[in-house]
LUMGUGU-203016 format. One record per atom (N, C-alpha, C): x negated, y negated, z negated. Coordinates in steps of 0.2 Angstrom, whole numbers, padded with zeros to 4 digits, always signed. Example, Ala and Ser with C-alpha at 12.3 -4.5 7.8 and 13.67 -1.06 7.14 Angstrom:
2
-0066+0028-0039-0062+0022-0039-0066+0016-0039-0064+0011-0035-0068+0005-0036-0064+0000-0039
This chain:
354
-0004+0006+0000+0000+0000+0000-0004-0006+0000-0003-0012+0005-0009-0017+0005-0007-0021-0004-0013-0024-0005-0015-0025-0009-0009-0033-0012-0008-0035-0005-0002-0042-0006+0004-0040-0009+0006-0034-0008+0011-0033-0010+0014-0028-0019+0007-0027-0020+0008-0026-0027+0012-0029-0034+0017-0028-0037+0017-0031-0041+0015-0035-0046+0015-0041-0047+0012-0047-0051+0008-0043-0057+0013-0039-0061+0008-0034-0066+0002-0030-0064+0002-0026-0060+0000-0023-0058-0008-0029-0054-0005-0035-0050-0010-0036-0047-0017-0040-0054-0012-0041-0057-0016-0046-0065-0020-0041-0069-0018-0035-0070-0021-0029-0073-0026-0029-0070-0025-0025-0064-0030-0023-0058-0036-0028-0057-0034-0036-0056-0041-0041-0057-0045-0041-0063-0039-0042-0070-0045-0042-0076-0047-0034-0078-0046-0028-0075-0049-0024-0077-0056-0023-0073-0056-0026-0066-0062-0026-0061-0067-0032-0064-0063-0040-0067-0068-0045-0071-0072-0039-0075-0067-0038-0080-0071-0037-0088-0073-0027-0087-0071-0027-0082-0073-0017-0080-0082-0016-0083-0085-0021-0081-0094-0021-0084-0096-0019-0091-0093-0025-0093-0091-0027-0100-0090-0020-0103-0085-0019-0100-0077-0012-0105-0083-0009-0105-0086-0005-0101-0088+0002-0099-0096+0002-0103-0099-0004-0104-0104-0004-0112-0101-0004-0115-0097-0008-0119-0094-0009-0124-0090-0001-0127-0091+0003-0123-0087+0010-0124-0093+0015-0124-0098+0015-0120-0103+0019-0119-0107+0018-0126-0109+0010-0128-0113+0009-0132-0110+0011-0139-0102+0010-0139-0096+0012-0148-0097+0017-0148-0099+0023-0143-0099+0030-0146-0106+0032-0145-0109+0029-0145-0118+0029-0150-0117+0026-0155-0114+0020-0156-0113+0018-0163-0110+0022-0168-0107+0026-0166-0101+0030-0171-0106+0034-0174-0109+0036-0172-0116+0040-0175-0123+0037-0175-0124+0032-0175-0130+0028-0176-0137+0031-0181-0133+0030-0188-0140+0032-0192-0140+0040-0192-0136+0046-0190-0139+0051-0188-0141+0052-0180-0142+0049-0175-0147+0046-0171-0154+0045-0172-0152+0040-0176-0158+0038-0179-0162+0044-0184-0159+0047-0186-0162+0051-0189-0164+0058-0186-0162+0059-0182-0164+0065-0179-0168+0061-0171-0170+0055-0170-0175+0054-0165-0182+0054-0171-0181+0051-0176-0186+0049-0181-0185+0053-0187-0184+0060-0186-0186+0066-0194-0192+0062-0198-0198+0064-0195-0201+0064-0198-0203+0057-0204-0201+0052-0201-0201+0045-0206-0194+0045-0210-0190+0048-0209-0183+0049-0212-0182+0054-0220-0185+0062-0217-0185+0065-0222-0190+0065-0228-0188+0066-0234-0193+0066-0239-0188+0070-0243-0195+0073-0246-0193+0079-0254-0192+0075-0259-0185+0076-0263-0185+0074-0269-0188+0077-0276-0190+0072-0278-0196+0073-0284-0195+0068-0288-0190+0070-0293-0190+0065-0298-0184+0060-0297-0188+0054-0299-0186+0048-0301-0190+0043-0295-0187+0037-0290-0192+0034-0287-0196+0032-0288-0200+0028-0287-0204+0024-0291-0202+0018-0290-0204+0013-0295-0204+0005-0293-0204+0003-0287-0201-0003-0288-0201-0007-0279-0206-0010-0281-0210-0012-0287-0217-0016-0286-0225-0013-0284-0224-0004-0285-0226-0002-0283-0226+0001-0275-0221+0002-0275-0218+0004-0266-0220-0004-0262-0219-0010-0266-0220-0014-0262-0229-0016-0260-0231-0015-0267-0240-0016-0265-0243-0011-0262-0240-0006-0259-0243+0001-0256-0240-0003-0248-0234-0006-0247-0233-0006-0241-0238-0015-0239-0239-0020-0243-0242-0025-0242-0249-0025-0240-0254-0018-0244-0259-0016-0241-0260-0014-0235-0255-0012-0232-0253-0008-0226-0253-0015-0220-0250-0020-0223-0248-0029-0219-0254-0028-0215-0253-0032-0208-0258-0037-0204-0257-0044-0206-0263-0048-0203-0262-0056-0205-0255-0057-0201-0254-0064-0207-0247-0066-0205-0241-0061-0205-0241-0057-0209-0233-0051-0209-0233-0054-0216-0225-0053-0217-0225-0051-0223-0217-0046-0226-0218-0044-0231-0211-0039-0231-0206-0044-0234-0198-0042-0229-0194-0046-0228-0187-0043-0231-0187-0038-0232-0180-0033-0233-0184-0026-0236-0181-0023-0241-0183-0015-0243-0174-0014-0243-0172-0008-0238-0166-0005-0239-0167+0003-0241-0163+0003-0246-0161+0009-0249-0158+0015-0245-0159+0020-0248-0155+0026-0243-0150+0029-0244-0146+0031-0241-0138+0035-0242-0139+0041-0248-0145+0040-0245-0144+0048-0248-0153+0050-0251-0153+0053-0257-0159+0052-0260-0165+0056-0255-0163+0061-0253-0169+0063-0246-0170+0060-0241-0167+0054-0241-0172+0049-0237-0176+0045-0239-0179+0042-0233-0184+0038-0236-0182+0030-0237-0186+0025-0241-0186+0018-0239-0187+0016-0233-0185+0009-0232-0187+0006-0226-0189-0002-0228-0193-0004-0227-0196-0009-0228-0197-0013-0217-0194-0018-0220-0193-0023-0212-0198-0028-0215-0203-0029-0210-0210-0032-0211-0208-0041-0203-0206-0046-0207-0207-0051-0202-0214-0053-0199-0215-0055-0194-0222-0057-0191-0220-0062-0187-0223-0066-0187-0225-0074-0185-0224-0072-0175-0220-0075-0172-0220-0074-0166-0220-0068-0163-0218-0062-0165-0217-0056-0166-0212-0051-0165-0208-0049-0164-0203-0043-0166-0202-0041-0173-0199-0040-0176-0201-0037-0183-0200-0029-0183-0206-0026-0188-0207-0019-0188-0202-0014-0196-0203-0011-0194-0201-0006-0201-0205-0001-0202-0208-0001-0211-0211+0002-0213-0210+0008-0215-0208+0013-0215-0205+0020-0221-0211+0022-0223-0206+0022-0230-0211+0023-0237-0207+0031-0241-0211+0034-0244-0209+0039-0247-0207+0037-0253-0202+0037-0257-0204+0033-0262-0203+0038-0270-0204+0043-0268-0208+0047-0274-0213+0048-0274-0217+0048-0269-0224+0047-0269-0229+0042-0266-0225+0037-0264-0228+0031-0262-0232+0032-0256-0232+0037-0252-0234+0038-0246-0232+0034-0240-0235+0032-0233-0231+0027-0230-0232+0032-0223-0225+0034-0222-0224+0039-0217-0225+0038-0210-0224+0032-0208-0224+0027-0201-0220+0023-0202-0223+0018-0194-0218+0014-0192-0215+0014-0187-0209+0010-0186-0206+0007-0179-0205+0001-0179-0206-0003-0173-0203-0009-0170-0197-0008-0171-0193-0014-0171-0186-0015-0172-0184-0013-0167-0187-0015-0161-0183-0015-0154-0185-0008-0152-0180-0004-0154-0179+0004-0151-0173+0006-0150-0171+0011-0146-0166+0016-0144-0159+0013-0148-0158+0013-0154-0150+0013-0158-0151+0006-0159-0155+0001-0161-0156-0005-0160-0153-0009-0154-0157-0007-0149-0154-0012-0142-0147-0006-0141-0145-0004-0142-0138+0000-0140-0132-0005-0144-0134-0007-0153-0131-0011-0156-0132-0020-0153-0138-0021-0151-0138-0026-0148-0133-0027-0142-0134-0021-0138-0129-0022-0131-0122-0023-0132-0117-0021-0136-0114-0020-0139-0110-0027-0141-0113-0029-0144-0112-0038-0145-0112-0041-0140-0119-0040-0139-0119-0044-0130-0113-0044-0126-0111-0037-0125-0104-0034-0121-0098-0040-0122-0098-0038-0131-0092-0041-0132-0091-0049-0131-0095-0053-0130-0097-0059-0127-0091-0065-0131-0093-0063-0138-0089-0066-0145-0083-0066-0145-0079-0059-0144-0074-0059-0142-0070-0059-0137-0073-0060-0133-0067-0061-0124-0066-0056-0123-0070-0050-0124-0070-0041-0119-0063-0040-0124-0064-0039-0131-0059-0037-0134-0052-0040-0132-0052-0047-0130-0045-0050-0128-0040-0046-0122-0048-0047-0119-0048-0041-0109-0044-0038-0111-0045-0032-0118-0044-0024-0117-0038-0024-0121-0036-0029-0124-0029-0030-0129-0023-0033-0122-0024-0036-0119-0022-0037-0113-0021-0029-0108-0025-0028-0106-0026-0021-0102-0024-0016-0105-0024-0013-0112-0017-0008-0115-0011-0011-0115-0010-0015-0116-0004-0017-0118-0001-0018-0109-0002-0020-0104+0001-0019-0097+0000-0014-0095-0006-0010-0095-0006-0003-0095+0001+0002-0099+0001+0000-0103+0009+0003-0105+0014+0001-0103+0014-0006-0101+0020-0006-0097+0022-0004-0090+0015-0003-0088+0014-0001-0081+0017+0009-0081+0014+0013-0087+0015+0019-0087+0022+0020-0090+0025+0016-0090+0032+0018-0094+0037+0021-0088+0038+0018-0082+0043+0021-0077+0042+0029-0077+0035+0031-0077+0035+0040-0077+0033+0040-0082+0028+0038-0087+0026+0042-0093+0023+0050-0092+0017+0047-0088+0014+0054-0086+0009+0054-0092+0008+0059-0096+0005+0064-0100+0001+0070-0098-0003+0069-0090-0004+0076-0091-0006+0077-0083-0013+0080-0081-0015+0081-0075-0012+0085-0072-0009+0084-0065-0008+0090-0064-0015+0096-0059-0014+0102-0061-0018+0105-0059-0021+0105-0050-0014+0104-0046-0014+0104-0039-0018+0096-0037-0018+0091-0041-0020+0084-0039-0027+0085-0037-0027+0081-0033-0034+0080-0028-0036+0071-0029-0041+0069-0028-0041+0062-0023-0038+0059-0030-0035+0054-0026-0031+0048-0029-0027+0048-0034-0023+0055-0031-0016+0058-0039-0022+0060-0043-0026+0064-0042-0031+0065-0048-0033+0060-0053-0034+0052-0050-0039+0049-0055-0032+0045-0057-0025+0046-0053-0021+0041-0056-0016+0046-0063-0016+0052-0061-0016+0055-0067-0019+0056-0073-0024+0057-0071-0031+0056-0078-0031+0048-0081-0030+0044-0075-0031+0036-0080-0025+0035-0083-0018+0038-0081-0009+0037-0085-0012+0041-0091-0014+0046-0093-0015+0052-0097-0018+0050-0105-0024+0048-0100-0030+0044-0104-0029+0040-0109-0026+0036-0102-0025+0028-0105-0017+0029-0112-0012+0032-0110-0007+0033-0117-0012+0036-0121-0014+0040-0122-0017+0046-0127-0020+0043-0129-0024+0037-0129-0030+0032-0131-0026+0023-0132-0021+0024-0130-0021+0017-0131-0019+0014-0139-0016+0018-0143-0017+0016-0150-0024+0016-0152-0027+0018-0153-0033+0017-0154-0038+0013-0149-0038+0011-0144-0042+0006-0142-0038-0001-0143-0031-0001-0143-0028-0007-0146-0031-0011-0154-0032-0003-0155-0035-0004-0163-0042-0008-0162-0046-0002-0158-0053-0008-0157-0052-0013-0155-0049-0015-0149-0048-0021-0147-0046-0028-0152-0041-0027-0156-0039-0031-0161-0044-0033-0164-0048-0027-0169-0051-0028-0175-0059-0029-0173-0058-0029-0166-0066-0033-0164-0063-0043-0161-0059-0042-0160-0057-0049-0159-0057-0054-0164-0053-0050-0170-0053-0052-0177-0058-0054-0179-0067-0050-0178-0071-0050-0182-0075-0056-0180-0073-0056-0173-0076-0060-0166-0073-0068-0167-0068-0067-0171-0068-0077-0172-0066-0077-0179-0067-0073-0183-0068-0075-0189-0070-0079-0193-0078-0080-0191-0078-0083-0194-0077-0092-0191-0075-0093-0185-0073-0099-0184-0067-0100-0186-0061-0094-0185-0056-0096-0190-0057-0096-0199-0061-0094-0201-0063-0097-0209-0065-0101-0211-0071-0105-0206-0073-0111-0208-0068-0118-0205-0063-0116-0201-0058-0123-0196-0053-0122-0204-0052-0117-0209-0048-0114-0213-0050-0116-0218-0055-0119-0219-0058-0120-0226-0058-0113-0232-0058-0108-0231-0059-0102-0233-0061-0103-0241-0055-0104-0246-0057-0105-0252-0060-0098-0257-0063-0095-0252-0067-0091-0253-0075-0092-0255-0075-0095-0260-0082-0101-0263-0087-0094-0268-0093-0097-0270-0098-0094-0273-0095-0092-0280-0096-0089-0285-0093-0089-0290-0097-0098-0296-0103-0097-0293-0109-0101-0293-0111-0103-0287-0113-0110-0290-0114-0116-0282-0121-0110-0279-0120-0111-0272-0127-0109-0270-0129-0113-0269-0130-0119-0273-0137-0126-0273-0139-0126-0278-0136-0124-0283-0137-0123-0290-0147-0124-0290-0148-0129-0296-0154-0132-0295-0160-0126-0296-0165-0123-0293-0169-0120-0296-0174-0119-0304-0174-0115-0307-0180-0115-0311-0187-0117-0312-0189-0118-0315-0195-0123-0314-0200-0118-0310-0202-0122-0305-0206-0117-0299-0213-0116-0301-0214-0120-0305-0221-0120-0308-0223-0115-0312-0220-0111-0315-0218-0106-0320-0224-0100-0318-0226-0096-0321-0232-0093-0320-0228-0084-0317-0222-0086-0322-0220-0078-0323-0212-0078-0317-0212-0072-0313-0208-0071-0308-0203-0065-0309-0198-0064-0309-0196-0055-0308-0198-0055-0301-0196-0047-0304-0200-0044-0299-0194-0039-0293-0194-0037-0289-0190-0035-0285-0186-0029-0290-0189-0026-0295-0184-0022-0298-0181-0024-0302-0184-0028-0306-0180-0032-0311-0172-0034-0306-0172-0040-0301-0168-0042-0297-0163-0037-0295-0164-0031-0296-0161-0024-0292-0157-0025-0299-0160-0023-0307-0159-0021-0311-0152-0027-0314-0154-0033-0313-0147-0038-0314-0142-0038-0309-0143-0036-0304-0137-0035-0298-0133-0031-0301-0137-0024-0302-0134-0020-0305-0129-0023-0314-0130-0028-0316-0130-0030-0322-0121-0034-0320-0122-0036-0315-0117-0041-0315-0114-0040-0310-0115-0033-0306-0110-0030-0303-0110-0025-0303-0105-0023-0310-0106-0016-0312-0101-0010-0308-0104-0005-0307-0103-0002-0304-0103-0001-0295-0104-0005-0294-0108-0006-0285-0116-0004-0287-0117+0000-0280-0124+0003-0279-0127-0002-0273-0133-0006-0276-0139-0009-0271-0140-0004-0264-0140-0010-0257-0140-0007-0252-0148-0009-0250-0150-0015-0248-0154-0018-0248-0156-0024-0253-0163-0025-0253-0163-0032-0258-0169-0036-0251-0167-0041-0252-0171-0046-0247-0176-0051-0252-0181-0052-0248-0186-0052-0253-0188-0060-0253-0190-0065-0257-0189-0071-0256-0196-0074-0251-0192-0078-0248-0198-0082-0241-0200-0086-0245-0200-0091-0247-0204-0097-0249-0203-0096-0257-0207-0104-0258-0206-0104-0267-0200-0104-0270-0194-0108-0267-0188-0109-0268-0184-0103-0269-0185-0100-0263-0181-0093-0259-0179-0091-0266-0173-0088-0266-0172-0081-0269-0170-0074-0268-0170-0069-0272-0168-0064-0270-0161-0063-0266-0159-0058-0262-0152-0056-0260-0153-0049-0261-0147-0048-0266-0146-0039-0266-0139-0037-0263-0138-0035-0259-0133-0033-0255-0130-0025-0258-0124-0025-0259-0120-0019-0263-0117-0016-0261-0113-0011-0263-0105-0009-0260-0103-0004-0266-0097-0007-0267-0093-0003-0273-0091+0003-0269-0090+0008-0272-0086+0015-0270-0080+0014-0263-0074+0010-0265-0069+0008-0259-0072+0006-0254-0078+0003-0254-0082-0002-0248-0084+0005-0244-0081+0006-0238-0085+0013-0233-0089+0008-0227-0089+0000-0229-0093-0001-0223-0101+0000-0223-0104+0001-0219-0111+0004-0220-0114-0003-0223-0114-0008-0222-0117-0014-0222-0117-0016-0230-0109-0015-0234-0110-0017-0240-0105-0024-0240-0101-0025-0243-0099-0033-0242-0099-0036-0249-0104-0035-0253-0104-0038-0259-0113-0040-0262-0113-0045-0262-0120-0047-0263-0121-0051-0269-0128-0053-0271-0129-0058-0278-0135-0061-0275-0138-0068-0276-0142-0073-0277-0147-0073-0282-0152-0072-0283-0155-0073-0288-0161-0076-0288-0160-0079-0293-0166-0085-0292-0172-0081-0295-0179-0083-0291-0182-0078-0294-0187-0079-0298-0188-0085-0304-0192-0089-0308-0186-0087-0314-0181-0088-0316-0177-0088-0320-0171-0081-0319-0171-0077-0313-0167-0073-0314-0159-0073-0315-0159-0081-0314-0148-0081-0316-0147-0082-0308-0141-0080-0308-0137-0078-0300-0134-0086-0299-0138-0088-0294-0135-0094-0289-0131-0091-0285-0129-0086-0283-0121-0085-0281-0122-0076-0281-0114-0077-0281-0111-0069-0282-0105-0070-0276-0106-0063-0272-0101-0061-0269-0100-0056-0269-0091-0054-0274-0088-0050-0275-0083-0048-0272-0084-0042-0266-0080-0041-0263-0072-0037-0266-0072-0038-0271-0065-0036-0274-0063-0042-0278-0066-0046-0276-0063-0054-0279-0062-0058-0274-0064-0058-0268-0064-0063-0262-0056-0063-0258-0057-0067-0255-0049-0072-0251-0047-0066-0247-0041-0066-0247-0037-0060-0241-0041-0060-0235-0044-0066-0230-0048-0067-0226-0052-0062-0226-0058-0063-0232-0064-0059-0233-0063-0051-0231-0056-0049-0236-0052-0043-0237-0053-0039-0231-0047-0041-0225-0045-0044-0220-0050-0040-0215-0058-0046-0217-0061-0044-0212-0066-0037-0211-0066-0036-0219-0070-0028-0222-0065-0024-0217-0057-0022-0220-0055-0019-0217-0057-0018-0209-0055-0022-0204-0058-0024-0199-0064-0021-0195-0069-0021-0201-0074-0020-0199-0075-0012-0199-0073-0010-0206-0072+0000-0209-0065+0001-0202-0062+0000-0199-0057+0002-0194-0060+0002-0189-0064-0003-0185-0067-0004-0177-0074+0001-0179-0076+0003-0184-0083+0008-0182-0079+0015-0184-0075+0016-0187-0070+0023-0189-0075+0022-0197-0076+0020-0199-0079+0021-0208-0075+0022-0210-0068+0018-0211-0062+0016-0216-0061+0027-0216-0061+0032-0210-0061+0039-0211-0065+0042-0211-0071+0041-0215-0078+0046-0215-0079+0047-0209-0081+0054-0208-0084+0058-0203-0078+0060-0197-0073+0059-0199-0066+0059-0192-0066+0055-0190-0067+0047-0194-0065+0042-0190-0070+0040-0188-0077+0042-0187-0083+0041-0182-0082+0045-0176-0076+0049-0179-0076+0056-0171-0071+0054-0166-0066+0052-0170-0062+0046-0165-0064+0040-0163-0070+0038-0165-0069+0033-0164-0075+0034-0156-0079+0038-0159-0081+0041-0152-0080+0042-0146-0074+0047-0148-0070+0050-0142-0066+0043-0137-0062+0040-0142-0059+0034-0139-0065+0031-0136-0069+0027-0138-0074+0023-0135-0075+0029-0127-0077+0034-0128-0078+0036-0121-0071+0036-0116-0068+0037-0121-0060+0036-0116-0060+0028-0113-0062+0025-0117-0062+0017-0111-0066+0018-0107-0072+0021-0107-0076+0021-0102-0073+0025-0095-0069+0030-0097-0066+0036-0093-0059+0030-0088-0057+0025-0093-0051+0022-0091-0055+0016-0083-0060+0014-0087-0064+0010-0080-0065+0012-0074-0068+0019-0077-0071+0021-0071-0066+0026-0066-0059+0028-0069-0054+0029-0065-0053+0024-0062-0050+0019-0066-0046+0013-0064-0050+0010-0057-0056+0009-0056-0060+0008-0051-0064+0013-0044-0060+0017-0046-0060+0024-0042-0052+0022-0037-0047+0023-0043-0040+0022-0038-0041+0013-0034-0044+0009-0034-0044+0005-0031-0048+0004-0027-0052+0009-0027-0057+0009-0020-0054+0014-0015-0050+0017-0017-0048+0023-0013-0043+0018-0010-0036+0015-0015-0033+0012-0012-0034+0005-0007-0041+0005-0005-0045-0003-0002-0046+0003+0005-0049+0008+0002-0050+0014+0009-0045+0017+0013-0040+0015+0012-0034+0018+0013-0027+0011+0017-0031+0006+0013-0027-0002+0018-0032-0002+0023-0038-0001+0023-0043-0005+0029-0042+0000+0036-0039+0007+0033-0039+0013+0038-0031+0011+0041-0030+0010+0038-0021+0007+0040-0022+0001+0046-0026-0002+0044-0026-0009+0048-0029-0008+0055-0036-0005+0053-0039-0002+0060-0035+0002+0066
């Protein structure tokens, strides 16, 4: 059928699926590497990952002057993250002055320093692409637009299902009706809760988000002069004080003489990998220049946690990585049909015309 005479829906569909088709089809290739990320990561890199446990860890002031002797000029250590699980190992993120930043793995029952890697590796640019794709939210609008006319489109048949004698063009228009319903509750899902996360923060700040520190974060330092410092466990060891029962994810370690600590958390309910709950610590004096409690924060904050544990499948363990897997490949399947039945039908008007 020539292309002029398609339905308005149809022809709207068909342009922004062929615009953002680029977009869709990382944005799905790279979600389901995402879905599995740190075990990627972990079975490309065993060897800096596993350690035997033995004991009790050691100190972060020891872990940290084992990995400092390790430093080239100009590095310095900028992050030590903790592990999920106690037979991993540390990870210390080392910043360098015009540089990449590298990551150190340390054993930390025996202060061993396993190797390293550059940042920019395999599961890294996969997460970087990723963002990229979604181009601060527009792909997610694309794909919130594209199921939703996509259902309107598959509603007069409501095909569910290949038929086995399909060839050619009913082949791929079967699999993309099939697909596309079987998947679109949950790519709607993606779609949204990446959109949400995508202007969030501009809708918080346009919102005045009275979402505040519980303590100013300008709150004035302790005297910098001071001879005596905590030390990165100690900082561990108040976090854990004044956020009781949440478990340290990372602690960020202070740049300048002002800087202070960041210990980044997650209480039990929190399945996001990242943590949404942090504390400030000054590191002369040791009182918290700000606390973020993610069980005390503005519905927003709430909101966007959720958001985030739903668009990577955390909010369901190990199932909803599986889905979320499975779905993301399903977009990718949805493009590459969708632009299949469109070349056939461009090869099938120009053979008409001839």
């Amino acid at each position: 059928m020539p292309n002029h005479r398609l339905p308005p829906v149809i022809k709207i569909h068909l342009v922004i699926g062929l615009v953002a088709g680029l977009f869709l089809v990382i944005l799905g290739a790279t979600g389901a590497l995402m879905a599995f990320e740190p075990e990627i990561e972990h079975a490309l890199y065993p060897s800096l990952y596993d350690v035997e446990v033995r004991g009790q860890p050691l100190p972060l002031t020891i872990l940290d002057a084992k990995v400092v002797s390790a430093l080239k000029p100009n590095e310095r250590i900028g992050v030590c993250q903790f592990p999920a699980r106690q037979n991993l190992s540390y990870v210390f993120t080392i910043f360098r002055s015009r540089r990449f930043p590298r990551q150190i793995f340390v054993n930390q029952y025996t202060g061993q320093i396993l190797g390293t890697l550059s940042a920019v590796r395999f599961t890294l640019v996969v997460h970087q692409l990723h963002v990229v794709a979604g181009i601060g939210g527009c792909s997610a609008l694309f794909l919130m637009f594209l199921v939703i006319t996509g259902l309107y489109l598959w509603w007069p048949l409501k095909r569910i299902s290949v038929s086995p004698k399909a060839t050619g063009e009913h082949f791929y228009f079967d699999l993309h009706n099939s697909a596309g319903f079987l998947s679109s509750v949950f790519l709607l899902l993606f779609a949204a809760t990446g959109a949400y996360m995508a202007f969030y923060p501009t809708i918080s700040s346009m919102a005045h988000s009275s979402n505040k520190a519980r303590i100013s974060r300008k709150a004035p330092s302790a005297d910098q002069n001071s001879q005596r410092q905590i030390s990165a466990d100690d900082a561990v060891s108040l976090a854990r004080h004044l956020l009781p029962g949440a478990t340290p994810i990372w602690v960020v370690m202070p740049e300048r003489g002002d800087s202070p600590y960041m210990v980044k958390m997650r209480f039990p309910e929190d399945r996001s990998s990242n943590g949404s709950s942090a504390i400030w610590l000054d590191r002369f004096s040791g009182r918290a220049t700000r606390i973020w409690n993610s069980r005390t924060v503005s519905l927003g904050s709430k909101l966007n946690r959720l958001s985030r544990e739903a668009h990577t499948g955390d909010a369901l363990g190990y199932s909803g990585k599986l889905i979320a897997c499975f779905m993301s490949l399903a977009l990718v399947l949805q493009v590459l049909t969708g632009i299949s039945m469109w070349r056939k039908k461009r090869a099938k008007a120009s053979s008409a015309v001839v």
